[in-house]
Backbone bond lengths (Angstrom), bond angles and torsions (degrees), N, CA, C in turn:
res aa  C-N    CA-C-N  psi(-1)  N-CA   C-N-CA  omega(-1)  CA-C   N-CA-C  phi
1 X - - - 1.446 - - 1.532 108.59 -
2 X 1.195 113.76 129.83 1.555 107.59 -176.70 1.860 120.97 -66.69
3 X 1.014 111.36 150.42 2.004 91.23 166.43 1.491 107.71 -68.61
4 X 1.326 76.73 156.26 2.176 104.24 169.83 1.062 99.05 -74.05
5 X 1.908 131.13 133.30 1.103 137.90 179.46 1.538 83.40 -93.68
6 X 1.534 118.11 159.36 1.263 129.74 -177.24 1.487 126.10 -164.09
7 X 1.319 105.75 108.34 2.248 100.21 -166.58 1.642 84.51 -115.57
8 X 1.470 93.82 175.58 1.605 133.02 -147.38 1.602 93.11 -56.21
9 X 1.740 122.01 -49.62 1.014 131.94 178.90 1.488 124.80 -42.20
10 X 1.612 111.09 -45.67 1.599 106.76 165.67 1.209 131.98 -77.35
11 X 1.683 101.41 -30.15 1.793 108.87 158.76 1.541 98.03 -36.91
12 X 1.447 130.60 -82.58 1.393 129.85 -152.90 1.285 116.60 -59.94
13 X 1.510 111.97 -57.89 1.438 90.32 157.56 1.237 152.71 -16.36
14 X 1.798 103.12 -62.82 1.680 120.82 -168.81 1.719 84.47 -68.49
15 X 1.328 128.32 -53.73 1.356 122.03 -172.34 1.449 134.58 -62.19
16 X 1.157 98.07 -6.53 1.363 116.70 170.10 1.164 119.03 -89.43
17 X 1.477 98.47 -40.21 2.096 106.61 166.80 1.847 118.65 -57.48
18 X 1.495 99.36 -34.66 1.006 114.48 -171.55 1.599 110.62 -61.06
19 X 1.241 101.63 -66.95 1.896 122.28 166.07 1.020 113.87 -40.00
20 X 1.792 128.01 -35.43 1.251 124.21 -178.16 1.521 118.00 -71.99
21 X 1.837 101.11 -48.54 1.487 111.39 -164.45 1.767 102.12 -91.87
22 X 1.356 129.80 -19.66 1.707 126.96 163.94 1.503 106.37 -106.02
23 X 1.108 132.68 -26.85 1.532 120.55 -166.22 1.472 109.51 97.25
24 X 1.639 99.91 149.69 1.674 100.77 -170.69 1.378 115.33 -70.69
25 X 1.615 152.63 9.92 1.372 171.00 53.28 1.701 80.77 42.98
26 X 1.333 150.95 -87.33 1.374 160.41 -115.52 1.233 104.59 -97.02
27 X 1.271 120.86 -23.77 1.268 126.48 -172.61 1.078 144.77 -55.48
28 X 1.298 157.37 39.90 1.379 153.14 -68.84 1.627 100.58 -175.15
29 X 1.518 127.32 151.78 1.188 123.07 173.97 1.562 119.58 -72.74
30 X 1.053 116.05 -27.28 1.413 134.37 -177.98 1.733 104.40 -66.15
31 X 1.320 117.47 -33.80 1.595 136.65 -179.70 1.603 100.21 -57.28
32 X 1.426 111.42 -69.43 1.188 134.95 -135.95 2.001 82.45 -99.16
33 X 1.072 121.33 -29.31 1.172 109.08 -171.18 1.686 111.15 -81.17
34 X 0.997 103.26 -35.04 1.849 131.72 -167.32 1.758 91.88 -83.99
35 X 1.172 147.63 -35.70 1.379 144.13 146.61 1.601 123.84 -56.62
36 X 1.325 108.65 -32.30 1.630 110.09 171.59 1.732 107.25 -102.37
37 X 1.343 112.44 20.07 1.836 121.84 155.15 1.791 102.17 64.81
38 X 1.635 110.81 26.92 1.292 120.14 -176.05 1.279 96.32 -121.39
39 X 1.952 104.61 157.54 1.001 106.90 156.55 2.033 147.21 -76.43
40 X 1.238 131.68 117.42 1.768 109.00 -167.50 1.276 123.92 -19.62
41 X 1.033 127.48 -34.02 1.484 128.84 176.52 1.596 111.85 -72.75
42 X 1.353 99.74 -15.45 1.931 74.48 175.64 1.507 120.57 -80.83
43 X 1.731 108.63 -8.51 1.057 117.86 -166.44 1.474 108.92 -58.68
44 X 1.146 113.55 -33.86 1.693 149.42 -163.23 1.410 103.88 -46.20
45 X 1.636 106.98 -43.63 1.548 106.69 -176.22 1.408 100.11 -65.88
46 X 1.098 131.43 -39.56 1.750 129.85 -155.88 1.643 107.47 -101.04
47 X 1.383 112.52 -15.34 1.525 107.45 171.05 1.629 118.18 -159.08
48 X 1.005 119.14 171.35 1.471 135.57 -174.63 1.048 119.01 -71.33
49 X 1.702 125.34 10.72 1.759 108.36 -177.42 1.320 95.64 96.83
50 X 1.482 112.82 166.64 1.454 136.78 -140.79 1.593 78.02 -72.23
51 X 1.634 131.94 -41.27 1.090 99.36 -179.80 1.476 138.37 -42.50
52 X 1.221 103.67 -43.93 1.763 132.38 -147.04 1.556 80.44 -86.93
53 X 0.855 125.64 -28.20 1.891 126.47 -172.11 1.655 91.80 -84.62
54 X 1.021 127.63 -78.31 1.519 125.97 173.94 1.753 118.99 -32.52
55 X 1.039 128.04 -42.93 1.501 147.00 159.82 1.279 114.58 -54.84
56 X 1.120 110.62 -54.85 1.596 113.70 179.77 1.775 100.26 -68.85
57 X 1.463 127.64 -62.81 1.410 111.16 159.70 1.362 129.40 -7.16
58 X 1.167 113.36 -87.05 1.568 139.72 161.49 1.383 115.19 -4.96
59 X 1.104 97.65 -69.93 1.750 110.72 179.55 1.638 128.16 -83.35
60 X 1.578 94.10 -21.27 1.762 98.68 146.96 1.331 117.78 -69.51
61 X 1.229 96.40 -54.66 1.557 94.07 -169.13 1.467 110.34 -65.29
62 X 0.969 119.04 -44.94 1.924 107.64 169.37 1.308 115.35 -57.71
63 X 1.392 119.49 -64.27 1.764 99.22 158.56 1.931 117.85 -22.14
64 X 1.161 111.99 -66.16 1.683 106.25 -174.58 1.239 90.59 -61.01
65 X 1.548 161.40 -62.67 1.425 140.00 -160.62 1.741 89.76 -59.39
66 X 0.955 147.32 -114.47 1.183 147.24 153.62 1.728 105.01 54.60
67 X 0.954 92.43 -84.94 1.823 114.15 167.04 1.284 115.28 -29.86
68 X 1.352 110.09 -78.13 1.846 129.78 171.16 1.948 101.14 -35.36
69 X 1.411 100.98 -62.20 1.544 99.07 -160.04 1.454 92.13 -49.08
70 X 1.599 102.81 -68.54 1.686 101.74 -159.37 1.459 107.13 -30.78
71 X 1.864 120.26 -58.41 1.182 102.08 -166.05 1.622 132.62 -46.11
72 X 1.481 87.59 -49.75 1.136 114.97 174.81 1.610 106.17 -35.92
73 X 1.159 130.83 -57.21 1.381 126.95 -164.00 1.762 117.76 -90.86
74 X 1.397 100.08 -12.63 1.584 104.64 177.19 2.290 98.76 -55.80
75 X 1.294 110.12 146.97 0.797 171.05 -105.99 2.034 94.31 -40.76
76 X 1.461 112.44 72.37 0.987 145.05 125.93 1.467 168.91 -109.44
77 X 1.036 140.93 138.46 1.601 127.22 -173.13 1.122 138.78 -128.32
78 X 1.359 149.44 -177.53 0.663 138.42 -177.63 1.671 132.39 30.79
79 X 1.093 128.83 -136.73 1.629 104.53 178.30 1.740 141.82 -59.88
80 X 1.593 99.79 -17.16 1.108 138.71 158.78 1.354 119.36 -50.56
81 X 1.678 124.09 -45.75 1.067 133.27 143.68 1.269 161.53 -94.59
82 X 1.713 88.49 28.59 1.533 133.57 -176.57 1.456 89.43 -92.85
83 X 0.846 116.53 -64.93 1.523 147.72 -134.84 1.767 104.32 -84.90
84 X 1.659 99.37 -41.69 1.546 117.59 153.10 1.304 126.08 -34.56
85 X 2.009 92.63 -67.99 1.343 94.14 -154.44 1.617 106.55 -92.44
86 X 1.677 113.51 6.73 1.263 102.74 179.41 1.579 107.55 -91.39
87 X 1.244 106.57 -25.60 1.688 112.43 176.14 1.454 88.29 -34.85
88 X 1.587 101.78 -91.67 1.477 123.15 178.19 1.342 134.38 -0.20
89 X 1.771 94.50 -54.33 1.809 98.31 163.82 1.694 117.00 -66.01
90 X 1.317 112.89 -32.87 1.198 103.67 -163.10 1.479 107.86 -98.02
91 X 1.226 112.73 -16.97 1.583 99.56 160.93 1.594 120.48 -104.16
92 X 1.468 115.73 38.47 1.642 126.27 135.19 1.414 114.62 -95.02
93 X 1.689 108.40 -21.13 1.352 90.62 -171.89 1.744 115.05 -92.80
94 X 1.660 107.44 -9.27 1.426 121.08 178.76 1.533 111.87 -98.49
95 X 1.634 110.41 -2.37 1.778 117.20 165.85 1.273 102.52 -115.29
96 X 1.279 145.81 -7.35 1.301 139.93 172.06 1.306 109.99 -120.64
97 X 1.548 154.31 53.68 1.470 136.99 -148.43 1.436 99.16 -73.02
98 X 1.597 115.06 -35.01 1.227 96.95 -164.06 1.204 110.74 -76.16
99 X 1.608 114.00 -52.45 1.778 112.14 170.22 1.043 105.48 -24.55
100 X 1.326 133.03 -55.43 2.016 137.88 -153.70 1.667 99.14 -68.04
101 X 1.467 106.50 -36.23 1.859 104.46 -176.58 1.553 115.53 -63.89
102 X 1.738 96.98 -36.78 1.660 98.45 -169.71 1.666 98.64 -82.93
103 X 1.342 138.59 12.67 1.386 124.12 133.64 1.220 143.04 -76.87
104 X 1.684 111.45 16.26 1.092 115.81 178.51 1.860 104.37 -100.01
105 X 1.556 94.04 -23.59 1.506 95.14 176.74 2.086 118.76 -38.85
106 X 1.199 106.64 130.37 1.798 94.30 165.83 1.182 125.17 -52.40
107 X 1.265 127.41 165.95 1.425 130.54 159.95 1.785 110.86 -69.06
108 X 1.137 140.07 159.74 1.271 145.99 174.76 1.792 106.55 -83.27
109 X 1.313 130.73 -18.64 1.108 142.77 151.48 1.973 117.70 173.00
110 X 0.895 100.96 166.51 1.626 115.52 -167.71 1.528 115.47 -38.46
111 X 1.443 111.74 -12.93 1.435 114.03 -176.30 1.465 110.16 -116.43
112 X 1.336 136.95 -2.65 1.269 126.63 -162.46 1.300 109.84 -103.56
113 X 1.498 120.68 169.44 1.484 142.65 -161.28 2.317 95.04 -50.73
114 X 1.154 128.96 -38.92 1.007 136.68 167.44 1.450 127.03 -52.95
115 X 1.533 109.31 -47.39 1.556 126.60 -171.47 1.672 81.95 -77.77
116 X 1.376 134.20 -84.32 1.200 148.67 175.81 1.718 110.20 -1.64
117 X 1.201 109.99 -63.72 1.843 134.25 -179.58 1.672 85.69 -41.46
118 X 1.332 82.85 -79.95 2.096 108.86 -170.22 1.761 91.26 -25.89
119 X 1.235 109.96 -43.24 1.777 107.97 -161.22 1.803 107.05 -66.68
120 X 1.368 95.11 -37.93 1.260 107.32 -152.06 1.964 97.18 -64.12
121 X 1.646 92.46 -39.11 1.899 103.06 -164.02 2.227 82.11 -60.32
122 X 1.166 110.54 -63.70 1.845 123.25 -178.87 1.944 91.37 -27.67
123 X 1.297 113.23 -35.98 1.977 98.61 -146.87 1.691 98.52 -101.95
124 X 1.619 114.98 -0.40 1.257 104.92 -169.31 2.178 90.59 -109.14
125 X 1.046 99.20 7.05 1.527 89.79 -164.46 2.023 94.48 -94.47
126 X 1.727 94.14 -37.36 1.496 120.40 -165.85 1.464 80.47 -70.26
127 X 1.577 147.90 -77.07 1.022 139.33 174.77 1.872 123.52 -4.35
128 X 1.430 82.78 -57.11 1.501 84.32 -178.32 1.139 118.82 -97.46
129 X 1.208 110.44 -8.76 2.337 101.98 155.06 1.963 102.20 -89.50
130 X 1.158 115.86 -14.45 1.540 80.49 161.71 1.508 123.85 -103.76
131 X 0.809 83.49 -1.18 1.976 90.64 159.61 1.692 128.30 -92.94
132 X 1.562 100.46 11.77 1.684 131.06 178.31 1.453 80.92 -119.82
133 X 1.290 149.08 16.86 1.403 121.37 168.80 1.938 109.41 108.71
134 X 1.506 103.71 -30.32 2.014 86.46 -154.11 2.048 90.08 -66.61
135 X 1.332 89.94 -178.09 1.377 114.19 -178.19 1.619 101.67 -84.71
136 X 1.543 143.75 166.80 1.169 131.43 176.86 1.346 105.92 -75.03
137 X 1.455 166.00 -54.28 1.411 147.29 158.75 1.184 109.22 -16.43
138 X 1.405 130.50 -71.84 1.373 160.52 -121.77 1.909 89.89 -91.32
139 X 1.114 107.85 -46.51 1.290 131.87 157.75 1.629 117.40 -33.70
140 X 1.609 94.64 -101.70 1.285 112.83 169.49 1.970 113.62 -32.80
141 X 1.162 118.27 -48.95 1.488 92.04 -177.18 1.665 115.76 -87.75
142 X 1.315 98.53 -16.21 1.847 91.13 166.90 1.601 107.66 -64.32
143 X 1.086 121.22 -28.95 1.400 109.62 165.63 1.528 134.90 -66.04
144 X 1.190 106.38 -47.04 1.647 123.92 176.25 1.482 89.30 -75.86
145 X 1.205 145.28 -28.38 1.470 130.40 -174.42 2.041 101.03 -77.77
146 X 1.580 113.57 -58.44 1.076 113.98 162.62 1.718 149.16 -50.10
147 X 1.206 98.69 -37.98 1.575 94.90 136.18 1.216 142.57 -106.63
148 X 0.874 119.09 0.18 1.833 111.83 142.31 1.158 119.53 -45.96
149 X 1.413 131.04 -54.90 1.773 140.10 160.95 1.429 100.01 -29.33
150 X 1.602 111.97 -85.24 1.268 119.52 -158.29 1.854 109.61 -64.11
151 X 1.046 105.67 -26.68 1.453 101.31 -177.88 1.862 94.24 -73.25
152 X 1.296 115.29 -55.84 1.823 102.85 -152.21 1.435 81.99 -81.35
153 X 1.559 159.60 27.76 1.080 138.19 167.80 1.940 91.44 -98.37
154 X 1.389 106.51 -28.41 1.548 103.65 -167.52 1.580 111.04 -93.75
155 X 1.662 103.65 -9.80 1.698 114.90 165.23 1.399 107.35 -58.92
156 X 1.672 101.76 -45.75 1.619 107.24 -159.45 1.703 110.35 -83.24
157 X 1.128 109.80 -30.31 2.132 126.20 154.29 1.594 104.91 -43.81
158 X 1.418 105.77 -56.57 1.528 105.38 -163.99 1.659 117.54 -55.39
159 X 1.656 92.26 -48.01 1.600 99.80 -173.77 1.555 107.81 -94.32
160 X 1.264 122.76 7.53 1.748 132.36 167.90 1.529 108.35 -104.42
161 X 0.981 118.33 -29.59 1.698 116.55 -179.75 1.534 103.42 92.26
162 X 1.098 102.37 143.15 1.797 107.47 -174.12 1.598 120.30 -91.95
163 X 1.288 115.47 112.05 1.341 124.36 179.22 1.478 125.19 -99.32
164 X 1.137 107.05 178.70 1.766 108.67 -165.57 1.778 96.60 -69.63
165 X 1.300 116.63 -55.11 1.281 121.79 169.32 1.661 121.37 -26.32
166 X 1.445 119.28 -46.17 1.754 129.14 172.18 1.179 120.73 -47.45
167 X 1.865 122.86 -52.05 1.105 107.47 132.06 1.321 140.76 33.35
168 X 1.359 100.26 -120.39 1.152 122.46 -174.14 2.174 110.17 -68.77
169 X 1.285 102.56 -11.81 1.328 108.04 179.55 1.306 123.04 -94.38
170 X 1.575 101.33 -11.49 1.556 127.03 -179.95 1.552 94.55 -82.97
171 X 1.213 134.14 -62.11 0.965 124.72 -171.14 1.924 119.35 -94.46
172 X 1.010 75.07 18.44 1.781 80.69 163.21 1.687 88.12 -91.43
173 X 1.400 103.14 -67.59 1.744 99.42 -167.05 1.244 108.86 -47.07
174 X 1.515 133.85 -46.11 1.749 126.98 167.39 1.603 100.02 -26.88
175 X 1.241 120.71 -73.77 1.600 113.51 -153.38 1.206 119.42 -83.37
176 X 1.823 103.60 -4.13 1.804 96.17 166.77 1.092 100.64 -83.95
177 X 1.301 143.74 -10.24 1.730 141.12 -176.48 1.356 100.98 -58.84
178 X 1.910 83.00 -61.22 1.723 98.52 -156.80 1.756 107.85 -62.00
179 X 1.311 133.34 -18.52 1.451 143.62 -177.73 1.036 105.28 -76.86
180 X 1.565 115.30 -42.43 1.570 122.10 -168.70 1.732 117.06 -83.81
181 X 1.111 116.91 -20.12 1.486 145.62 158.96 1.594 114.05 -60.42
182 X 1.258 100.61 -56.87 1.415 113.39 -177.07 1.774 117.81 -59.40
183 X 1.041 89.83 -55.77 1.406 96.69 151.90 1.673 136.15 -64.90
């Protein structure tokens, strides 16, 4: 039987399937290798070990949150696109849990493909408060202030399980943003 040829692209994939259908906890080279009909060691040429497999997750999967928001927020504003892009986060993180976990992973340091992602979710939120008016500072931390909220409210959903009650707690936190912004 010949070997399975195999590049970086199906690694992420299969690992992304993996995260989706067990959760990022499941994730393992043996998972992702045994779904692409290879052995774990071939993974080896294309990455570093369960780390480099977990990392590479991470930064896909924040790219796809990344993705969602932007869409989500193209051609809205102001609370409208508060309101967008928080839907948005929270239903990647309640259709993808595992993708949503491997954004809790750190960056490896301030400059890499990870830190970068993290920037991108920070530059599309700042986008849309300075196009509501703020100044670029003024900007920039209503963003990093706003998802920080919505992200550790959907950290604390993820690993509590989501109830009818969240809801209504999700969108309380939407309109203290949007009040607290407004101001």
């Amino acid at each position: 039987m010949p070997r399975q040829r195999i590049n970086i692209g199906d690694i992420t994939a299969e690992a992304l399937t993996v995260v989706d259908r067990n959760g990022f906890d499941a994730l393992s080279l043996s998972s992702v290798a045994e779904q692409l009909e290879v052995g774990p060691s071939a993974l080896y040429t294309h990455l570093d070990g369960l780390d480099g497999l977990r990392y590479l997750v991470a930064v896909h999967a924040t790219n796809n949150l990344a993705s969602q928001l932007r869409n989500a927020a193209i051609g809205t504003s102001g609370d409208t696109a508060l309101n967008a892009m928080g839907t948005a986060y929270r239903t990647f993180a309640q259709t993808h849990p595992g993708q949503f976990a491997s954004t809790l992973l750190p960056p490896r340091s301030t400059e890499d493909e990870l830190s970068q992602a993290n920037h991108s979710l920070d530059d599309i939120f700042a986008l849309v408060y300075g196009a509501d008016g703020l100044d670029p500072a003024q900007a920039h931390l209503a963003a990093r202030s706003t998802r920080s909220a919505i992200h550790g409210f959907l950290a604390l959903e993820h690993t509590s399980g989501t109830t009818p009650t969240h809801d209504e707690e999700y969108d309380h936190l939407l309109q203290t943003l949007q009040r607290g912004i407004a101001r």
